[in-house]
Backbone bond lengths (Angstrom), bond angles and torsions (degrees), N, CA, C in turn:
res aa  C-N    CA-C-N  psi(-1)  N-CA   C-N-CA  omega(-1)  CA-C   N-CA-C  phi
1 X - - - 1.465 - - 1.520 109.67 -
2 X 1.325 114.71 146.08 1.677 115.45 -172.26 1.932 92.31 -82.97
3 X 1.732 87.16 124.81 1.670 104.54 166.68 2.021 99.10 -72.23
4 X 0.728 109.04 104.56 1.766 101.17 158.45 1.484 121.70 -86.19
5 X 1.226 131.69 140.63 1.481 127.81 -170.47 1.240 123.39 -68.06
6 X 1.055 135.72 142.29 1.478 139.23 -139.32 2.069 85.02 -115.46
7 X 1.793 86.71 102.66 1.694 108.76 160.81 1.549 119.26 -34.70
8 X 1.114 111.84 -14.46 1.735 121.48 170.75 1.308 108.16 -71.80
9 X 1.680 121.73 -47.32 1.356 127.54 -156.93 1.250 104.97 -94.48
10 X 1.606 124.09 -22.16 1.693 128.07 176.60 1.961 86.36 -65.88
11 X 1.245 109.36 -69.18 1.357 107.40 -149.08 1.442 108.47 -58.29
12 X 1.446 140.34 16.67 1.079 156.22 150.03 1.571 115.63 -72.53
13 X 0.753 108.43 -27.02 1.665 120.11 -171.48 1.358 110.00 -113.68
14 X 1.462 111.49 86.67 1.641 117.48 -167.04 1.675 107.93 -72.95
15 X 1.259 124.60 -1.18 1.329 122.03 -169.02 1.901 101.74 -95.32
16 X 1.563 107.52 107.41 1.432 106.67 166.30 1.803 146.43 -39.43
17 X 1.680 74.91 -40.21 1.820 90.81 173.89 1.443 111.37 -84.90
18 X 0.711 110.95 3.94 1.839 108.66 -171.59 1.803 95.94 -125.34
19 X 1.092 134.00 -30.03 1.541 121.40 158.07 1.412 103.69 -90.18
20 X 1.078 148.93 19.10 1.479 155.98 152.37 1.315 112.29 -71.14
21 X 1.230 113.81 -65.47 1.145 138.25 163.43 1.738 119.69 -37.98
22 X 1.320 102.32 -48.35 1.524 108.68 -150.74 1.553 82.83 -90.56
23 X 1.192 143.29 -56.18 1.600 127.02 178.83 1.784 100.35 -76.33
24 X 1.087 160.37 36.26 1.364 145.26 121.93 1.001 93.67 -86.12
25 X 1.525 154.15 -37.80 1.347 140.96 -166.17 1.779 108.45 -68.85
26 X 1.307 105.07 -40.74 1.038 115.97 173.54 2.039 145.35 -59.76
27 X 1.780 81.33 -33.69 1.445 114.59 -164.82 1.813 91.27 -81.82
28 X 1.496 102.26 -55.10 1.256 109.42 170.11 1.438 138.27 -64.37
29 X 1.394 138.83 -30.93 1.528 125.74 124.39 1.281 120.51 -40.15
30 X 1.058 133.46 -23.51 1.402 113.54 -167.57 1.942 104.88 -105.49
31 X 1.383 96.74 28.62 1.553 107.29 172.95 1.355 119.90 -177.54
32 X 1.935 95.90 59.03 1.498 118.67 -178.44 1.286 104.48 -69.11
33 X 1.486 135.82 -27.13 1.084 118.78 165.89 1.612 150.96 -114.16
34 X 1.309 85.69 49.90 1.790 112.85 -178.27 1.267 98.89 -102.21
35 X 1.074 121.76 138.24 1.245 130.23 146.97 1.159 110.36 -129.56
36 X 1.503 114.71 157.88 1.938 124.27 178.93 1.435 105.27 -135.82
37 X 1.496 93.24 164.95 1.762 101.53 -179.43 1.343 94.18 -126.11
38 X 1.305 109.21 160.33 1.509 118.95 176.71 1.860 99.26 117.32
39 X 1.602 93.84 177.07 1.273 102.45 170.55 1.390 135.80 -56.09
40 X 1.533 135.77 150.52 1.257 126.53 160.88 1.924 107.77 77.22
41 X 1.241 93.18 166.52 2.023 112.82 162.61 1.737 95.24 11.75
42 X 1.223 119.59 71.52 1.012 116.96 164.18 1.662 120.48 -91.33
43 X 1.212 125.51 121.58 1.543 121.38 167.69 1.383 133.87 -53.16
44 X 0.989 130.80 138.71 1.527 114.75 177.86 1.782 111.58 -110.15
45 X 1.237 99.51 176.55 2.150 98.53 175.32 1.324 92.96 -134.78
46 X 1.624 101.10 154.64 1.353 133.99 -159.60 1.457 90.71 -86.62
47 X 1.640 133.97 144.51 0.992 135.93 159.54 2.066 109.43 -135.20
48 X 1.071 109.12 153.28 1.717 102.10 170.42 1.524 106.99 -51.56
49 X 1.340 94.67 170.24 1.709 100.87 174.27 1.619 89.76 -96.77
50 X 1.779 100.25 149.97 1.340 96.02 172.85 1.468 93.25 -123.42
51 X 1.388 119.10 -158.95 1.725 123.19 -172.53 1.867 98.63 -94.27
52 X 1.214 109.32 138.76 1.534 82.87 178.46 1.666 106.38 115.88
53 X 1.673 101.82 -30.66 2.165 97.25 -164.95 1.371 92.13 -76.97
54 X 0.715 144.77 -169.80 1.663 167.22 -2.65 1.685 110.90 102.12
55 X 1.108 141.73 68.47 1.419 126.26 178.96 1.185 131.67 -29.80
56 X 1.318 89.01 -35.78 2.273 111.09 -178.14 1.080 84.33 -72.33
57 X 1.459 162.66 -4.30 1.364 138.67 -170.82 2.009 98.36 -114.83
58 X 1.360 101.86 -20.05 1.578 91.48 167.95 1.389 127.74 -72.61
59 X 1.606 116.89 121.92 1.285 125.34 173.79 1.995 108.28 -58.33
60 X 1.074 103.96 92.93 1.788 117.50 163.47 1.408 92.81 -51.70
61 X 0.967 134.70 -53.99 1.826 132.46 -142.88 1.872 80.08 -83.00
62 X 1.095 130.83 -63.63 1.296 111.19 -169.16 1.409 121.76 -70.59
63 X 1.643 131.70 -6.53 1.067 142.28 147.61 1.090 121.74 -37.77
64 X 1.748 120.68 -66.34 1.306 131.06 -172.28 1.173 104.59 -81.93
65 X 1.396 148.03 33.19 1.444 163.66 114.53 1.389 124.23 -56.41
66 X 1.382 105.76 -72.91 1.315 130.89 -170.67 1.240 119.09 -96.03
67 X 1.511 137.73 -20.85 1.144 150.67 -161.52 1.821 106.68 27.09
68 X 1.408 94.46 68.14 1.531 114.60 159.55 1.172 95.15 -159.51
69 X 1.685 90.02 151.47 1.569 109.43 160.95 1.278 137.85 -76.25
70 X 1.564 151.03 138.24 0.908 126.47 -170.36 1.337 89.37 -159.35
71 X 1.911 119.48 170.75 1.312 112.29 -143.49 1.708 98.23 -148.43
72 X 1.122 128.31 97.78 1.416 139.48 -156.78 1.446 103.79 -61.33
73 X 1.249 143.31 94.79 1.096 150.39 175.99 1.519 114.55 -84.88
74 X 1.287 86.69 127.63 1.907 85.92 174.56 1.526 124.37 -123.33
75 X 1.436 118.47 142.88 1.499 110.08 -172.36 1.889 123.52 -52.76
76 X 1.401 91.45 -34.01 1.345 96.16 170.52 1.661 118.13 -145.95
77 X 1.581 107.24 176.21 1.813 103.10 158.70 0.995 132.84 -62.82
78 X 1.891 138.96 71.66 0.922 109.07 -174.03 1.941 145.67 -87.77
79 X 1.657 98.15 146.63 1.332 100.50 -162.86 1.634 91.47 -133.67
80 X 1.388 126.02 63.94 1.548 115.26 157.37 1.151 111.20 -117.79
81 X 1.292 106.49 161.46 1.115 149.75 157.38 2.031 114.90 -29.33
82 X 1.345 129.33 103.73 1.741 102.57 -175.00 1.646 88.32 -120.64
83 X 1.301 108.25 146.81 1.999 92.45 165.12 1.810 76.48 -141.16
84 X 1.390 98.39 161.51 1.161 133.38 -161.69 1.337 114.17 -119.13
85 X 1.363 130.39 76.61 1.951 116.55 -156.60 1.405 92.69 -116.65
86 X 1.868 109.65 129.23 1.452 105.26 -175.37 1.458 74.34 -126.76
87 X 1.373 101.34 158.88 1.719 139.35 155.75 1.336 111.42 -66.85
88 X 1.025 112.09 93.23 1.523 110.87 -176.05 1.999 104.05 -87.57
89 X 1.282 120.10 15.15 1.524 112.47 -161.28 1.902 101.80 -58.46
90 X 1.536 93.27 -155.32 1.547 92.83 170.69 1.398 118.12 -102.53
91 X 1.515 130.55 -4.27 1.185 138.30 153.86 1.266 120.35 -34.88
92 X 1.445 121.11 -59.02 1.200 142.45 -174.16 1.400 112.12 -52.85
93 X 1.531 122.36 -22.90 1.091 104.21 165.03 1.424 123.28 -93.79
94 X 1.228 135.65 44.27 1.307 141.97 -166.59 1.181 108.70 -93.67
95 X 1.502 134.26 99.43 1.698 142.62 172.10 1.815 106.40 -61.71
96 X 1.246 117.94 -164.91 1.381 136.25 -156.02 1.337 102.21 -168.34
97 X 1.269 121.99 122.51 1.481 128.29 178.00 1.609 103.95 -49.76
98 X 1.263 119.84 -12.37 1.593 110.26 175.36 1.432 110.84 -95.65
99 X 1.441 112.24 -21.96 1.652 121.24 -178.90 1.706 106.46 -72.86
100 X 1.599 97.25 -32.64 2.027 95.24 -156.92 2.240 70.59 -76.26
101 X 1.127 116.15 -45.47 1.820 85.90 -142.02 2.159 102.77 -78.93
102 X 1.382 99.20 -8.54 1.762 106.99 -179.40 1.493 93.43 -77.51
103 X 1.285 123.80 -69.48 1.204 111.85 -161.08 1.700 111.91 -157.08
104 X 1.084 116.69 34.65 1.427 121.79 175.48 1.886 112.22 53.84
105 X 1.034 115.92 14.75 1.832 122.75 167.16 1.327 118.30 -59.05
106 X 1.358 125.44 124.65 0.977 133.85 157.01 1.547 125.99 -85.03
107 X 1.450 115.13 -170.01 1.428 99.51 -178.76 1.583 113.92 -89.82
108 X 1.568 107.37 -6.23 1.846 122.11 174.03 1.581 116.83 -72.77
109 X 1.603 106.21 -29.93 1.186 122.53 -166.60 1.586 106.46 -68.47
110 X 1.451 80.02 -46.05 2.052 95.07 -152.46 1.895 77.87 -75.43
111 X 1.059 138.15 -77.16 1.460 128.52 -178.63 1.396 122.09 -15.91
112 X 1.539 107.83 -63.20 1.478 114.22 179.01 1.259 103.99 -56.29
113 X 1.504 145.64 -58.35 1.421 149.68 166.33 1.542 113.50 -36.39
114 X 1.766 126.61 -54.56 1.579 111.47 172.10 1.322 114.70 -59.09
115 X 1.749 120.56 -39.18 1.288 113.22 179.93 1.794 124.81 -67.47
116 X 1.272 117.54 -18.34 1.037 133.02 168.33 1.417 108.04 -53.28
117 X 1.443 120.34 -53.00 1.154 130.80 -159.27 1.813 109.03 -70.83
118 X 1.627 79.24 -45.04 1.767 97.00 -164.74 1.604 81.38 -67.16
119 X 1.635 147.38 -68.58 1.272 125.45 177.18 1.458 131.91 -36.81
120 X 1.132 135.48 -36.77 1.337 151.00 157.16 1.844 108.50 -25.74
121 X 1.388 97.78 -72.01 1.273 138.38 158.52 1.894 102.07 -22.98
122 X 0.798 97.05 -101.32 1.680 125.09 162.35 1.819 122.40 -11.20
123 X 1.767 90.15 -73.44 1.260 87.90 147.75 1.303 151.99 -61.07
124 X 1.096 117.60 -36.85 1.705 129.40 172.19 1.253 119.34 -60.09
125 X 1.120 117.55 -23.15 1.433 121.50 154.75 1.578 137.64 -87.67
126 X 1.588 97.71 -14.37 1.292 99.53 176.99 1.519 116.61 137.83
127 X 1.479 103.49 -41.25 1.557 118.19 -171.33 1.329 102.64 -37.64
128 X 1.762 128.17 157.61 0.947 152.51 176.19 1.746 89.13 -92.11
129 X 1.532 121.47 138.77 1.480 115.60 179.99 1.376 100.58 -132.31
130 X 1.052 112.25 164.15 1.689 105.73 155.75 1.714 96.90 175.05
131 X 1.773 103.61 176.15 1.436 106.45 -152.82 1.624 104.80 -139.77
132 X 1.239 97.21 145.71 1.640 106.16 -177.50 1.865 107.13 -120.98
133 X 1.567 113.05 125.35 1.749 97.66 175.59 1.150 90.22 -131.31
134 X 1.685 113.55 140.51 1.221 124.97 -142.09 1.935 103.08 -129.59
135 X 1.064 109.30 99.45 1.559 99.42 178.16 1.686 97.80 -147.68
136 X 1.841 112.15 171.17 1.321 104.19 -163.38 1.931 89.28 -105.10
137 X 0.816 127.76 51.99 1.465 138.47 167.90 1.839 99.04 -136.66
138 X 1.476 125.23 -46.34 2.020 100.52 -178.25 1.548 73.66 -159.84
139 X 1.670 88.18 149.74 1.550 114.52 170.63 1.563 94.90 -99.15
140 X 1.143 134.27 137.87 1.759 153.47 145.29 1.297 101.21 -73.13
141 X 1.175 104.39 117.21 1.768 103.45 172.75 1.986 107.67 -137.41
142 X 1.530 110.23 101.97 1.463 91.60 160.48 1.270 110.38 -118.81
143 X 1.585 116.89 159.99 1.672 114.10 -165.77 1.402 98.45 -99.11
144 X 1.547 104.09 161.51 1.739 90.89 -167.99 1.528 103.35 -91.51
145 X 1.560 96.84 164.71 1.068 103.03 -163.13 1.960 97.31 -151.89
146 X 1.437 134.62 -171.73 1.238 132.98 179.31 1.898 106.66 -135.46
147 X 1.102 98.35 166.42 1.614 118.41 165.13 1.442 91.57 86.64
148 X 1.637 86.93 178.14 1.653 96.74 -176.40 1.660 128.09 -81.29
149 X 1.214 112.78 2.01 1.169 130.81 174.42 1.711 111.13 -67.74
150 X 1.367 105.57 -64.14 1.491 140.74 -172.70 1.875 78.87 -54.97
151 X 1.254 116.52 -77.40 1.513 140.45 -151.80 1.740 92.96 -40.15
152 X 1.669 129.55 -43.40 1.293 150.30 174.09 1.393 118.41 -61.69
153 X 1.515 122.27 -35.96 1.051 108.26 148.28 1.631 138.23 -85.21
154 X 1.098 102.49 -24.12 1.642 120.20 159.60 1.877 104.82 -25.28
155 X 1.289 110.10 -58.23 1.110 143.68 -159.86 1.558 108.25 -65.65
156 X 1.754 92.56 -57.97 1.751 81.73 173.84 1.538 119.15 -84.66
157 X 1.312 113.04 -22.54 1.797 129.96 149.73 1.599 83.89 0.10
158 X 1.472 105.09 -99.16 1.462 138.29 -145.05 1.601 104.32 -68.76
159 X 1.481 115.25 -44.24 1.471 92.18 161.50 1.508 129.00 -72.34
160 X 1.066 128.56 -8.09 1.661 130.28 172.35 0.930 102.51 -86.88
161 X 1.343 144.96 -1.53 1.661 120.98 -140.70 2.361 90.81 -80.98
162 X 1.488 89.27 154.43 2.089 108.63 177.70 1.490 91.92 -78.07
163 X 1.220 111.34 110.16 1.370 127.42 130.98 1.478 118.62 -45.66
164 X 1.252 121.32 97.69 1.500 119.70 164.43 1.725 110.25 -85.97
165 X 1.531 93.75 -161.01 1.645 90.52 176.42 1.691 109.15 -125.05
166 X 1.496 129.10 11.52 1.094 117.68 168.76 1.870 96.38 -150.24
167 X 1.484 114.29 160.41 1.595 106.22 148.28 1.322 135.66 -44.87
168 X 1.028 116.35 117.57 1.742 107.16 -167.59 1.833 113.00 -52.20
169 X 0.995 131.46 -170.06 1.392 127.74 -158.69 1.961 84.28 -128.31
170 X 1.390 86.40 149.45 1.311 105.45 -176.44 1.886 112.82 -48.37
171 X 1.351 112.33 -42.32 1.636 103.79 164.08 0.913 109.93 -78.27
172 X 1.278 136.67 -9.10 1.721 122.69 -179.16 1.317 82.86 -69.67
173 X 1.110 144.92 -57.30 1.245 142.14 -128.85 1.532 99.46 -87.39
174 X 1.235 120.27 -62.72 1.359 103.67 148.45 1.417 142.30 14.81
175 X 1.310 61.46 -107.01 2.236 87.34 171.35 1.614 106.74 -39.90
176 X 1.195 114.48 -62.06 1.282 111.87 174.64 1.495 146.02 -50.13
177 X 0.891 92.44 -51.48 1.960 124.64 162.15 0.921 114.97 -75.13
178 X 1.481 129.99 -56.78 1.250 122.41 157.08 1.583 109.75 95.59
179 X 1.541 132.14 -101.05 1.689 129.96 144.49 1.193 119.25 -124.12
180 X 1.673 110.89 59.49 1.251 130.36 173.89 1.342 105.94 -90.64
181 X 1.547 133.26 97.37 1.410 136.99 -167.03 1.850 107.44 -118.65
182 X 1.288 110.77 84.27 1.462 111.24 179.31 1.692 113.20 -44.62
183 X 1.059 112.22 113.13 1.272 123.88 138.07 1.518 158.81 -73.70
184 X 1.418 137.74 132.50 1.344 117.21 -162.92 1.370 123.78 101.10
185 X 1.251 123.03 -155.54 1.743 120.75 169.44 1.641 113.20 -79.64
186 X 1.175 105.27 118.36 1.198 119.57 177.88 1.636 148.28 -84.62
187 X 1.071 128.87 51.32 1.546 129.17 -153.75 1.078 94.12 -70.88
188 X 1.717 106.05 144.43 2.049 134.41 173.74 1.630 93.78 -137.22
189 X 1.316 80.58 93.94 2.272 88.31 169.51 1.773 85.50 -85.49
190 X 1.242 106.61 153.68 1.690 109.67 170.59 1.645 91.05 -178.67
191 X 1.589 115.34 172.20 1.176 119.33 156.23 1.546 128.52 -112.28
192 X 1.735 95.89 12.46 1.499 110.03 140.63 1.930 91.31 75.38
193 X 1.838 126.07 6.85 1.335 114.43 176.54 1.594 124.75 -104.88
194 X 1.958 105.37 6.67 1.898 99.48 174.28 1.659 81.68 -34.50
195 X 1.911 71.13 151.68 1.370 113.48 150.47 1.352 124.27 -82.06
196 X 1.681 132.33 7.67 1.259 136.39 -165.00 1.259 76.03 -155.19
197 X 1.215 163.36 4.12 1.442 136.64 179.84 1.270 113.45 43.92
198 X 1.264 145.39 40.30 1.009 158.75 170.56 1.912 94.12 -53.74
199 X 0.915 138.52 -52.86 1.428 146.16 -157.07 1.990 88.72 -78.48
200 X 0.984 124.40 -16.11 1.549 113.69 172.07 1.528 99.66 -84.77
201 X 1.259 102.92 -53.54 1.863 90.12 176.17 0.919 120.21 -56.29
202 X 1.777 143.23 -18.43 0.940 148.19 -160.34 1.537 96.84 -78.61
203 X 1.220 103.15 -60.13 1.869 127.88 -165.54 1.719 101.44 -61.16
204 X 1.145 114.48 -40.99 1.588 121.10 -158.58 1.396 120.22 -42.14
205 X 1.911 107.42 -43.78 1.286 117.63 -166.44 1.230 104.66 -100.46
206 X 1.668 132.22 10.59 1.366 142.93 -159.19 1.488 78.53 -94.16
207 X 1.280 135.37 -56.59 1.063 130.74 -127.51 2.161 95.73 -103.22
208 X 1.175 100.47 106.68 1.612 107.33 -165.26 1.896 86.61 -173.98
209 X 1.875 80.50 149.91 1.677 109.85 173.11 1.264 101.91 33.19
210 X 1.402 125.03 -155.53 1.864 126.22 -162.63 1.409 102.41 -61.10
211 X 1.181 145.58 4.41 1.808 130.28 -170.23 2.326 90.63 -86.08
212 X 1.464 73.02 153.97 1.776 90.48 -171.89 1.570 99.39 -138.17
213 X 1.437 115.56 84.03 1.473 123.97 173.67 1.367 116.04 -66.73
214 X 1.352 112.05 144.77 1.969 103.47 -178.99 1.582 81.86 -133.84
215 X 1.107 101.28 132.19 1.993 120.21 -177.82 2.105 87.84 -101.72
216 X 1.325 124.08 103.92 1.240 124.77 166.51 1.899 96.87 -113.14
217 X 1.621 83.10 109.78 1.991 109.04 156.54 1.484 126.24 -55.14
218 X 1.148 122.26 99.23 1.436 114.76 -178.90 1.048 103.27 -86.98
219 X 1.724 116.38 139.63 1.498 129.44 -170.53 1.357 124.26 -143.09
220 X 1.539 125.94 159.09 1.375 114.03 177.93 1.341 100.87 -142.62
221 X 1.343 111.26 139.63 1.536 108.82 174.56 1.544 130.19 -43.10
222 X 1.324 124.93 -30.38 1.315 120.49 172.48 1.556 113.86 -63.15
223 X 1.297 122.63 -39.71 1.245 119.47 165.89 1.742 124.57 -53.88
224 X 1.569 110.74 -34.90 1.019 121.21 -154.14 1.627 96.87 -82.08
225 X 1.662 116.68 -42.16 1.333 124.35 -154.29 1.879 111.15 -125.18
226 X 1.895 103.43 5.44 1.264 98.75 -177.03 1.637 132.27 38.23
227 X 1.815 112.77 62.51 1.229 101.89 -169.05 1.796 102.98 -91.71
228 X 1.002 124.10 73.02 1.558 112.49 -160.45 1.726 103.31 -117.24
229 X 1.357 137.33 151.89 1.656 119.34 -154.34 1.845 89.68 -129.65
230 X 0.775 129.39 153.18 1.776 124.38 168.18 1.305 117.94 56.63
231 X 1.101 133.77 -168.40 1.324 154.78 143.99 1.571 109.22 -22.91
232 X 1.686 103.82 107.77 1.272 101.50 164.76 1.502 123.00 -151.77
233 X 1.306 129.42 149.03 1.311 139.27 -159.15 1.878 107.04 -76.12
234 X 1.224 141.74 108.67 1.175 131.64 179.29 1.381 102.29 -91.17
235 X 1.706 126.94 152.98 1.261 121.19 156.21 1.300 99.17 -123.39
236 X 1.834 104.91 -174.54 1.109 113.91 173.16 1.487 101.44 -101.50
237 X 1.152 145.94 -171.99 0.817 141.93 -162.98 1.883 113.56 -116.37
238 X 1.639 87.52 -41.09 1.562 108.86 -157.38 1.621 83.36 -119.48
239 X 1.169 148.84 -31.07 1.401 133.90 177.00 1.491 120.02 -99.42
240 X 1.319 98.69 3.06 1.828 106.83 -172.87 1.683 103.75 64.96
241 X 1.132 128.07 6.02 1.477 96.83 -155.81 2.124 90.02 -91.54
242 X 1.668 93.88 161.61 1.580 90.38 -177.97 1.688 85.09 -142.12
243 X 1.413 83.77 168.12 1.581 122.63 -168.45 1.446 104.57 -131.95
244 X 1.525 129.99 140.28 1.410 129.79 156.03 1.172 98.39 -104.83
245 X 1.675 126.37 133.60 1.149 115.21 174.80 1.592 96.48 -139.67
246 X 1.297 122.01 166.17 1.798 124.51 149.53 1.627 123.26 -64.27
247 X 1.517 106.23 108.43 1.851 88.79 169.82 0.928 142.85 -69.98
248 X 1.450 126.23 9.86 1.097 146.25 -114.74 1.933 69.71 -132.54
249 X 1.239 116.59 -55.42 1.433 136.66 -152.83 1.448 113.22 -94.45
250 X 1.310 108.97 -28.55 1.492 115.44 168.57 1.793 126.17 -114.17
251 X 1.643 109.06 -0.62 1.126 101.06 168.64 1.516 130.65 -62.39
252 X 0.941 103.29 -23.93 2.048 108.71 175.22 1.025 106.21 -54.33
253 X 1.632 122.34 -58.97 1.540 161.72 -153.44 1.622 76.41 -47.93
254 X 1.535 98.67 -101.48 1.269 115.18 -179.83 1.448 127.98 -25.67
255 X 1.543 120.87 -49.55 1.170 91.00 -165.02 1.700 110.80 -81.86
256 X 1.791 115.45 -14.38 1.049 138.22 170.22 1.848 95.52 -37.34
257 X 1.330 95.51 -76.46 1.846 110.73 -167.20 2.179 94.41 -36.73
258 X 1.304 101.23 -56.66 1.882 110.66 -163.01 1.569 93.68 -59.80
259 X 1.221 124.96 -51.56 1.742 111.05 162.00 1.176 111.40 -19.84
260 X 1.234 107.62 -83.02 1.603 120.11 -147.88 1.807 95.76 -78.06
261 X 1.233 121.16 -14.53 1.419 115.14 -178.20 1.947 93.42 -67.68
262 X 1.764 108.51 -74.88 1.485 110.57 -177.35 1.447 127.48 -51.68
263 X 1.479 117.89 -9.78 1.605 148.08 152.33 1.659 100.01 -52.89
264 X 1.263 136.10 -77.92 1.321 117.65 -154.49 1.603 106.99 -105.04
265 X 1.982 106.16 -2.97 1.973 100.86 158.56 1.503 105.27 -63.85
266 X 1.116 130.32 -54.37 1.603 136.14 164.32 1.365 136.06 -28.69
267 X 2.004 93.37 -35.37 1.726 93.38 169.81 1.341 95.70 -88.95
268 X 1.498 129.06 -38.92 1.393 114.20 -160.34 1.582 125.60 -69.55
269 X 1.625 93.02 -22.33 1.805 95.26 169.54 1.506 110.31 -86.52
270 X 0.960 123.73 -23.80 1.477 125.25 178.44 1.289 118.22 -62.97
271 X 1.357 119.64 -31.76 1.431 141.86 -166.94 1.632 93.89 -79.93
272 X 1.449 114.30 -31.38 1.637 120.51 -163.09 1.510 80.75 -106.89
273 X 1.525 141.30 36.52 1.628 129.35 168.03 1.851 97.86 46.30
274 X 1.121 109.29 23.32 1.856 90.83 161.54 1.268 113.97 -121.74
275 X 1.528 112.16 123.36 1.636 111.67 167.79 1.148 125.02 -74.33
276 X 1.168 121.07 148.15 1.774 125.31 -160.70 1.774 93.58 -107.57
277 X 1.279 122.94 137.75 1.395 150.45 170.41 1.405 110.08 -96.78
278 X 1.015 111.01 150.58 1.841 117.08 160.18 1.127 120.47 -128.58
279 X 0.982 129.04 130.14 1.749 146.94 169.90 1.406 113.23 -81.40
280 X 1.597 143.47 120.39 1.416 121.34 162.22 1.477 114.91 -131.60
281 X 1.355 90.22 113.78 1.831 116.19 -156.12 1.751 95.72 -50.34
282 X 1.159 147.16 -26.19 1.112 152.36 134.17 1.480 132.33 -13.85
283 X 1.184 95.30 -27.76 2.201 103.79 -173.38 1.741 87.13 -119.63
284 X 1.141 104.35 149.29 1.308 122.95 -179.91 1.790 111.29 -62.13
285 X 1.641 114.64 137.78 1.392 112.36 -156.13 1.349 114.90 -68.05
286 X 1.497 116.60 -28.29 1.469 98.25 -175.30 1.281 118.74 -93.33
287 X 1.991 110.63 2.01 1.685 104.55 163.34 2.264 109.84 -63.16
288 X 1.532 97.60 -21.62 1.366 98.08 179.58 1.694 109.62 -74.38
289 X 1.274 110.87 -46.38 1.594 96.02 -169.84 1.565 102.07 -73.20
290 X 1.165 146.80 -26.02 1.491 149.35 -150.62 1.870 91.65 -95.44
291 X 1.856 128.26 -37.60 0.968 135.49 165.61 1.561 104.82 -42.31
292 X 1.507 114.57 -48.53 2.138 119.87 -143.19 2.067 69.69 -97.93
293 X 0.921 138.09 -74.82 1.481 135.26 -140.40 1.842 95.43 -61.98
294 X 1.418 105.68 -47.60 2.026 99.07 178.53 1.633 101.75 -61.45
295 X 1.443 127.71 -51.74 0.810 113.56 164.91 1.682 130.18 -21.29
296 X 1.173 121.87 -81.33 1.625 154.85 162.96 1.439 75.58 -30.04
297 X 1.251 141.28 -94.10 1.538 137.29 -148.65 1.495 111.35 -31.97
298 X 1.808 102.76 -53.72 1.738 124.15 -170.43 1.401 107.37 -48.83
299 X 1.379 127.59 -23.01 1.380 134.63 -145.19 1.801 112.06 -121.92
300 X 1.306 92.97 -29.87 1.798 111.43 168.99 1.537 109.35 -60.10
């Protein structure tokens, strides 16, 4: 059975590139023999070394394991395009009574950490990467770029990125960006709850000619399963506004309403040819990226 790393022991290790690293290193042995076609995060398969390969193509790290050689084969050259666009609003930082007592994760954290990975990923093969953080207080903008240099700032990109308090508004975005038109494979980390969906308009026109957008939902079990007991205070997140209500009295309500909310995010990206993913900051991160990449395999 696949051990996945226990979200206790990442959040010990404050350095991004080095738990980035350590679940793509991971995700990727543990699916030497997938390969995919298509754009972007492509997998490779293990083959012997024969006389003749390429040394730069022998995995050392699986050598000094196994003491064999073996020779990272890939389905194709890759040369795309990756951008990385997270929701930086104030939603995003919303924990889970299982997140505050495992390891203090929010829903910004666990994002910035898959995208880390999925860059890691990205880079090592070649991909051109780069990252967009999206809030209506500062746009994060780096252009993509390759190698491990580029890959280092990527890195601190995503740990600095401004927390604002809502999605910026379609002219903010504008103004800001200006004729910055992502191309290529497209990642949208978000938690998918504006109140205007502003983040669907965002995505809508991304998705044209060869670009292949993936809309991944960041989630936490309290949202998902409402475990809340008595009397309790709701807020909003991004409008401040709060409610005291009984849970007792509004759990149906709610989880009824979160149906039909992930019910028509599902038709509306589907309708735009994008399938929606879920993330749940709750399960350990690289059962999530190894979940979205087998996924991606099933569908190639």
């Amino acid at each position: 059975m696949q051990q996945w790393i226990d979200p206790l022991t990442l959040s010990r290790v404050k350095d991004m590139p080095l738990v980035a690293k350590t679940v793509a290193d991971g995700v990727l042995h543990g699916q030497h023999t997938s390969v995919q076609k298509g754009s972007g995060i492509e997998f490779s398969q293990y083959r012997s070394y024969e006389p003749g390969d390429e040394l730069g193509k022998v995995d050392w790290k699986l050598f000094a394991r196994s003491d064999k050689y073996f020779v990272r084969e890939a389905e194709r050259e890759s040369d795309t395009q990756i951008w990385l666009v997270l929701d930086a609003s104030l939603s995003m930082l919303q924990q889970s009574a299982v997140s505050k007592a495992k390891n203090g994760w929010h829903k910004l954290d666990y994002a910035r950490y898959f995208l880390a990975t999925i860059a890691y990923i990205a880079q090592q093969q070649g991909d051109s990467v780069g990252v967009i953080g999206l809030s209506d207080q500062h746009i994060d903008f780096l252009p993509c770029g390759t190698g491990q240099q580029h890959w280092h700032k990527l890195m601190l990109t995503l740990s600095q990125l401004t927390v604002g308090k809502q999605f910026p508004s379609k002219a903010s975005l504008e103004r800001q960006l200006g004729k910055v038109h992502p191309q290529g494979l497209i990642f949208v980390l978000s938690d998918f709850i504006q109140h205007n969906q502003e983040i669907l308009e965002f995505i809508q026109p991304l998705n044209y000619g060869h670009n292949e957008v993936v809309a991944m939902q960041i989630v936490c079990d309290d949202e998902l399963n409402f475990p809340y007991k008595g009397a309790i205070r709701v807020e909003n997140p991004e409008t401040k506004e709060q409610r005291l209500v009984s849970s007792s009295e509004v759990k149906t309500q709610y989880l009824a309403a979160y149906k039909q909310h992930q019910s028509d995010l599902k038709e509306r990206l589907t309708q735009q040819n994008i399938t929606l993913f879920r993330a749940n900051i709750d399960e350990p991160l690289d059962k999530g990226v190894h979940a979205y990449l087998a996924s991606r395999a099933r569908v190639k």
